[in-house]
Backbone as JSON, one array per atom type, in Angstrom:
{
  "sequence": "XXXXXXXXXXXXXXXXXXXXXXXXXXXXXXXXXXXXXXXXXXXXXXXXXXXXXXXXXXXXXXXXXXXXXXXXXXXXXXXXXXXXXXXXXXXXXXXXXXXXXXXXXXXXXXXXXXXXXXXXXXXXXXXXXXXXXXXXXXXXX",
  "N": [[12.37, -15.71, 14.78], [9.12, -15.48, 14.97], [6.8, -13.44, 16.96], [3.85, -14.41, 17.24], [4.73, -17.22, 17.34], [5.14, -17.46, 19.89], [3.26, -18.02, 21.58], [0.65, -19.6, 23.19], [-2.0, -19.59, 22.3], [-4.26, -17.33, 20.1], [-5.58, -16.01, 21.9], [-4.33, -15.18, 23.93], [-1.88, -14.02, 23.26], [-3.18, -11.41, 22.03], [-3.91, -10.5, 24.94], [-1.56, -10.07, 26.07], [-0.12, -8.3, 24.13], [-2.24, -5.97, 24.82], [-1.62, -5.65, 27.42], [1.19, -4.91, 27.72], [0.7, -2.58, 26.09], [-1.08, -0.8, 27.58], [0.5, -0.19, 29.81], [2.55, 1.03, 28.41], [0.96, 3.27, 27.56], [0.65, 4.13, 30.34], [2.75, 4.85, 31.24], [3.57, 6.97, 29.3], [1.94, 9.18, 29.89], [2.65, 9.38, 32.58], [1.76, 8.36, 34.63], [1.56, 6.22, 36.15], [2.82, 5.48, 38.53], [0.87, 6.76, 40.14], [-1.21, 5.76, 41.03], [-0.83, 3.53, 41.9], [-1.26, 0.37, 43.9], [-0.31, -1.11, 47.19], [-0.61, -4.09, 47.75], [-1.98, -5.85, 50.13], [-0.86, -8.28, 52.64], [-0.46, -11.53, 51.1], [-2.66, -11.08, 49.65], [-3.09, -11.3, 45.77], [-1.54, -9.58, 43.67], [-2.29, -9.77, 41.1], [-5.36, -9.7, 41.15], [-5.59, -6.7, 41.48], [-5.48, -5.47, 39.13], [-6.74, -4.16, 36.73], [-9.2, -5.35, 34.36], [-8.76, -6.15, 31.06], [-10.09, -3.65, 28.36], [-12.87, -3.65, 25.84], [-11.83, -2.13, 24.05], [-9.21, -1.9, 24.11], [-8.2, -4.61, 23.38], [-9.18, -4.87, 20.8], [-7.24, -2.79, 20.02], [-4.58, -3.9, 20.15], [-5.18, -6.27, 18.78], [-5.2, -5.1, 16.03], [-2.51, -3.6, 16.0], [-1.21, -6.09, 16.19], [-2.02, -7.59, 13.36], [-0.91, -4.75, 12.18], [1.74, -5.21, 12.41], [2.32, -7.67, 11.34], [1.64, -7.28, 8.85], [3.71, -5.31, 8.12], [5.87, -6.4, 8.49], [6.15, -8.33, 6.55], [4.78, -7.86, 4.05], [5.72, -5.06, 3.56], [7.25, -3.44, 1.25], [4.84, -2.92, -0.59], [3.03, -1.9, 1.22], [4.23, 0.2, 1.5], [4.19, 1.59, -0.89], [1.34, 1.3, -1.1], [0.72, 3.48, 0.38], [1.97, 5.99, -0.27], [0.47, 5.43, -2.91], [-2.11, 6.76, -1.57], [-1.32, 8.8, -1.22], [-1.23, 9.93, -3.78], [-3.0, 8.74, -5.43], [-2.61, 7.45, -7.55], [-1.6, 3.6, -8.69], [1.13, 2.22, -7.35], [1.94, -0.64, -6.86], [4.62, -2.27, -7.17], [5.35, -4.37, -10.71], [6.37, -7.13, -9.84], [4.63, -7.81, -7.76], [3.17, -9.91, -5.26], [0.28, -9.58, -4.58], [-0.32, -8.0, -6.42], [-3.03, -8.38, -7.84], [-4.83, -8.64, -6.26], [-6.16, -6.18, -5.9], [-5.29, -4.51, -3.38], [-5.56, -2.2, -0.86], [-5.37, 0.26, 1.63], [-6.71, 0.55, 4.48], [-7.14, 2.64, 7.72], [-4.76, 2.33, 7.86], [-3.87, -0.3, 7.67], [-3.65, -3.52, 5.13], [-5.96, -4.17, 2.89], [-8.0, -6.26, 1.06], [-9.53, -6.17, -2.1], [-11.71, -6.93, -5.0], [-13.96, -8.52, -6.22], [-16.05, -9.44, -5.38], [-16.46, -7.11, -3.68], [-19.02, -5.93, -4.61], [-21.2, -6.7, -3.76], [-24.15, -7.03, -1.84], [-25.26, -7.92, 0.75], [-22.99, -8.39, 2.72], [-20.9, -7.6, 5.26], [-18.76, -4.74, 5.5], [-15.91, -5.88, 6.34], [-15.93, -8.46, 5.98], [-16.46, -7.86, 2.94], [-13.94, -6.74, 2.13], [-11.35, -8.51, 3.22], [-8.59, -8.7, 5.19], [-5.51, -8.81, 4.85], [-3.19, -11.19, 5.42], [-0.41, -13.39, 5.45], [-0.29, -16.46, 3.84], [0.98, -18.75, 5.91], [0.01, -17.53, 8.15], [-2.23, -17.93, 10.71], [-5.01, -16.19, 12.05], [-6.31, -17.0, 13.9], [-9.37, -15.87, 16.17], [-10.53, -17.96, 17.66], [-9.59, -19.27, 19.38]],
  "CA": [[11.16, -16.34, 15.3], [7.57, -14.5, 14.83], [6.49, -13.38, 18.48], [2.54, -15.27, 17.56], [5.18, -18.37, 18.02], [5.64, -17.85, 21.58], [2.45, -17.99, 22.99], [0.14, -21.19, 23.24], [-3.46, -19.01, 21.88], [-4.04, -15.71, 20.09], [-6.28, -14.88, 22.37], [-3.2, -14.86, 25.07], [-0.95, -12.9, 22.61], [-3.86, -10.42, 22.03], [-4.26, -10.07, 26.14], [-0.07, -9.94, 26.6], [-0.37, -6.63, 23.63], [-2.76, -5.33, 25.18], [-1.23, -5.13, 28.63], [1.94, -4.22, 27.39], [0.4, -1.49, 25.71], [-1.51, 0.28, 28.43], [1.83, -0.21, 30.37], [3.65, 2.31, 27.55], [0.39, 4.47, 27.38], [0.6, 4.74, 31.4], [4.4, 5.67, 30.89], [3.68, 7.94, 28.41], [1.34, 10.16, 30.76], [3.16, 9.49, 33.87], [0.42, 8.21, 35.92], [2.04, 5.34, 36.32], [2.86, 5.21, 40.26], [-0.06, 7.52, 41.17], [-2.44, 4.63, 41.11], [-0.39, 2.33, 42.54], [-1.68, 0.32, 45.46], [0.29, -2.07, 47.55], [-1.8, -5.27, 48.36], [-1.97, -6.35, 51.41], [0.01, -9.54, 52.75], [-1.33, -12.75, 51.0], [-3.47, -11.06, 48.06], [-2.56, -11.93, 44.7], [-1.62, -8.9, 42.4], [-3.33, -10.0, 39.52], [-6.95, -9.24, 41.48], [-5.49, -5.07, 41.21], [-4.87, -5.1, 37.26], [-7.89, -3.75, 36.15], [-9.51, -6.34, 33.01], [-8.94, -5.43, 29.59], [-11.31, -3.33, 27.8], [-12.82, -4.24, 24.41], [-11.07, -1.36, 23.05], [-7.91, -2.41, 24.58], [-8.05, -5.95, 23.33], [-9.57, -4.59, 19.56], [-6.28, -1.69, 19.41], [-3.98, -4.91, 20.63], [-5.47, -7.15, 17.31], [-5.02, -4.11, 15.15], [-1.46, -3.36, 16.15], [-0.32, -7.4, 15.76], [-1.81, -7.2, 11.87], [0.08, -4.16, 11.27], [3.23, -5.82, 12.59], [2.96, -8.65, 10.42], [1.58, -6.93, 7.48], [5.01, -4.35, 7.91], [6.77, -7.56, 8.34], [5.93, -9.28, 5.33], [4.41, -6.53, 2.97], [6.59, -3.85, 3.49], [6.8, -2.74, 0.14], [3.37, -3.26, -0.85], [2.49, -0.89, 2.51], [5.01, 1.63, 1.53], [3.89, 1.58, -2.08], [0.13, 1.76, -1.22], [0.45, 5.2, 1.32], [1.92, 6.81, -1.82], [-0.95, 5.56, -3.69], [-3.22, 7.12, -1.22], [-1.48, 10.07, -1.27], [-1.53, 10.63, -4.77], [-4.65, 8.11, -6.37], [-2.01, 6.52, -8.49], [-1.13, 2.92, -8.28], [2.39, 2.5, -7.5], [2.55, -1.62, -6.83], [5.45, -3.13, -8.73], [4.13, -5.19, -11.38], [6.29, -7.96, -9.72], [4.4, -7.55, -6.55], [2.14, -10.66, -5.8], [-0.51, -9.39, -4.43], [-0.87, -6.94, -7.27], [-3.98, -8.51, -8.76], [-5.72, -8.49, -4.95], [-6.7, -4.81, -5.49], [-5.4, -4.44, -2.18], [-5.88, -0.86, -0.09], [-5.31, 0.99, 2.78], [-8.36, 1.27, 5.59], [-6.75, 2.49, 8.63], [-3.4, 1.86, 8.08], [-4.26, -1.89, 7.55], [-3.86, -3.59, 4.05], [-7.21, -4.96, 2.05], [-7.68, -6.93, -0.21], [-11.08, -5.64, -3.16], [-11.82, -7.48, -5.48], [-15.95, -8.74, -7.41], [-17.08, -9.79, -3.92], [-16.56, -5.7, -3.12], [-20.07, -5.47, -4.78], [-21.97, -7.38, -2.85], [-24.47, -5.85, -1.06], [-25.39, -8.32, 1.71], [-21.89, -8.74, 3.31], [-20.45, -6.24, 5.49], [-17.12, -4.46, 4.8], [-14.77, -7.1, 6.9], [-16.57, -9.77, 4.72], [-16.16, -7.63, 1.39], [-12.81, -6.63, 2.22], [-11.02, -9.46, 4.28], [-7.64, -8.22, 5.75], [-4.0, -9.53, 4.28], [-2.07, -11.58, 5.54], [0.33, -14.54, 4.68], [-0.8, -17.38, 3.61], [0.84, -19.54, 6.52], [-0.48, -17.33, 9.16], [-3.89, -17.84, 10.81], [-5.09, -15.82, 13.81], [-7.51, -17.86, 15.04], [-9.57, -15.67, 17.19], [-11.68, -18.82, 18.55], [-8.97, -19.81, 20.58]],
  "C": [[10.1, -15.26, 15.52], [7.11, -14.49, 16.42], [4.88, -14.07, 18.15], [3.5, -16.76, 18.03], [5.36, -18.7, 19.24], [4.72, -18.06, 22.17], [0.7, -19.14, 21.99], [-0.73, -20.82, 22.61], [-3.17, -17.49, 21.2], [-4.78, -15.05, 20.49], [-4.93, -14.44, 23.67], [-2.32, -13.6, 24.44], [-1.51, -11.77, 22.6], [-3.67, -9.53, 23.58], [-2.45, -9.37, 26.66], [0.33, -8.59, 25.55], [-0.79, -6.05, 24.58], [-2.61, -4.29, 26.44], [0.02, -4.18, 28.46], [1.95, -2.33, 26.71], [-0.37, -0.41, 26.5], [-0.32, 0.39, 29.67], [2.45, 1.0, 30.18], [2.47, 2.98, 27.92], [0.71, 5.36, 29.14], [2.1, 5.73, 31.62], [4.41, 6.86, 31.0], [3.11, 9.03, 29.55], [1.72, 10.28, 32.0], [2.61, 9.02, 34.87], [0.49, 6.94, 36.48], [1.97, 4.57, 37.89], [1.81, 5.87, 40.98], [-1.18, 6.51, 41.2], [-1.61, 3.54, 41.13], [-0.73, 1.5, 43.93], [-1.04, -1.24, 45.95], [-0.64, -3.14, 48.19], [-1.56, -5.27, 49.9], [-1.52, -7.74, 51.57], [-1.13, -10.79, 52.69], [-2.32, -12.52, 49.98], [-2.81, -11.05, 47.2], [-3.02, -10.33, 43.88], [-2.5, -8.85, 41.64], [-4.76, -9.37, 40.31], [-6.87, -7.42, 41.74], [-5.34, -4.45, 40.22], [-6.31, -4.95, 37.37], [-8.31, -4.83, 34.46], [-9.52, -5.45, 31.87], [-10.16, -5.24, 29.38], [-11.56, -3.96, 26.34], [-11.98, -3.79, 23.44], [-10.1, -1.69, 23.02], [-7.25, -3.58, 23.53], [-8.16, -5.36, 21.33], [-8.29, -3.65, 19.3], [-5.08, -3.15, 18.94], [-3.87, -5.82, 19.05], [-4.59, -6.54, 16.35], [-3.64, -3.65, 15.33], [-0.59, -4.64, 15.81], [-0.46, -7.35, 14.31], [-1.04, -6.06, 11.02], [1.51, -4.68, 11.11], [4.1, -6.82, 12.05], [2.94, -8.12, 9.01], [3.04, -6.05, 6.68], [5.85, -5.69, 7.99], [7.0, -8.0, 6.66], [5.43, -8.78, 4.19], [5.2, -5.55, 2.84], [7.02, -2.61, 2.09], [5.92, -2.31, -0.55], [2.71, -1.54, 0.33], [2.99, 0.4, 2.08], [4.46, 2.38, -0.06], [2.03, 1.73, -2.18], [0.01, 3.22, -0.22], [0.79, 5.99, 0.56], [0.78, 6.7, -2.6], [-2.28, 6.27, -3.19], [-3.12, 8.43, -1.11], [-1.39, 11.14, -2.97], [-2.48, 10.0, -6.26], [-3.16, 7.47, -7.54], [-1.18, 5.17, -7.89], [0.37, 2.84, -8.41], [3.18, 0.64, -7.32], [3.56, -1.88, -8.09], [4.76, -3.95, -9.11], [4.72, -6.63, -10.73], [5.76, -8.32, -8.45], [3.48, -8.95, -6.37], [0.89, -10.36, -5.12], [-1.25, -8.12, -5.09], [-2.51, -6.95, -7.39], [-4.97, -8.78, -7.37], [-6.36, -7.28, -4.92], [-6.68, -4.61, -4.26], [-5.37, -2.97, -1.81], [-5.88, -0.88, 0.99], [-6.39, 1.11, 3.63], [-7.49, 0.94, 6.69], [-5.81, 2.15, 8.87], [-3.07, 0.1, 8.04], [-4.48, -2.06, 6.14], [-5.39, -4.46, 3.78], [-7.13, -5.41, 1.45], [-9.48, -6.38, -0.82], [-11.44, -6.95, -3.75], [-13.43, -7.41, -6.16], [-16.44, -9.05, -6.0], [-17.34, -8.33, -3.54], [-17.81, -5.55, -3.2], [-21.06, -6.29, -4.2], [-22.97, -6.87, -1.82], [-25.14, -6.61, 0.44], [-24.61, -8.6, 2.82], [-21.28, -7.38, 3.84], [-19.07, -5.77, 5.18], [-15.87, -5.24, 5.17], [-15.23, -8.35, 6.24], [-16.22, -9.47, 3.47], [-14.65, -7.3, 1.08], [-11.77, -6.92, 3.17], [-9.36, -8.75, 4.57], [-6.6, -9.47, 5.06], [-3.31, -10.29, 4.78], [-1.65, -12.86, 4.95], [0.03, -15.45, 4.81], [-0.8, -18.5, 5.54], [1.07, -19.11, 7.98], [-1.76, -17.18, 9.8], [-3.86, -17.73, 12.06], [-6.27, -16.1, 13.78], [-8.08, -17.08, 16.43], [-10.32, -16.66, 18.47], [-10.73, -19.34, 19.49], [-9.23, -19.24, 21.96]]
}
């Protein structure tokens, strides 16, 4: 079962990364308990979490698309970081997203293509992000 299945919105899933993830970063640096502050009897936790930042929420996105794209691409991913490290394509030809001219930006797959030249559309318009058909992250939720 795909962890977007568990949770009702993807803006919730985005916010439940996000936390999780400044969780590990606080870990990581230790700083964990030094900014800890015990409420006082009868306030509600939640009003001492500090609100996600944009960045937070934008790393959060960008960490769920790699997770599916390594999910479900995996060869494709492993087969385009070779290609970037040596300019030769390396998809198998039975790959199906061969004929996507897909690429690497940021560790995130692309897809190219005749829209690339376009000169009114910006680069998340000319080069829409991968994933599987019968997944749609709906940020309007």
């Amino acid at each position: 079962m795909l962890i977007e299945n568990r949770f009702s919105n993807h803006h919730q899933l985005v916010n439940t990364i996000a936390y999780c993830q400044r969780f590990v970063h606080k870990l990581r640096c230790r700083n964990l308990f030094s900014s800890v502050v015990v409420p006082p009897t009868g306030k509600k936790i939640e009003n001492l979490v500090p609100k996600l930042t944009a960045e937070e929420k934008e790393n959060s996105e960008k960490f769920i698309i790699k997770s599916l794209q390594q999910f479900f691409f995996n060869t494709e991913k492993q087969a385009l970081e070779k290609q970037v490290e040596n300019e030769t394509l390396f998809l198998p030809k039975t790959s199906h997203i061969r004929s996507l001219s897909p690429f690497l930006h940021e560790g995130i797959i692309r897809v190219g293509g005749r829209i690339s030249e376009a000169t009114q559309l910006t680069f998340e318009q000319k080069h829409p992000i991968l994933l599987p058909h019968f997944i749609s992250l709906n940020t309007n939720t």
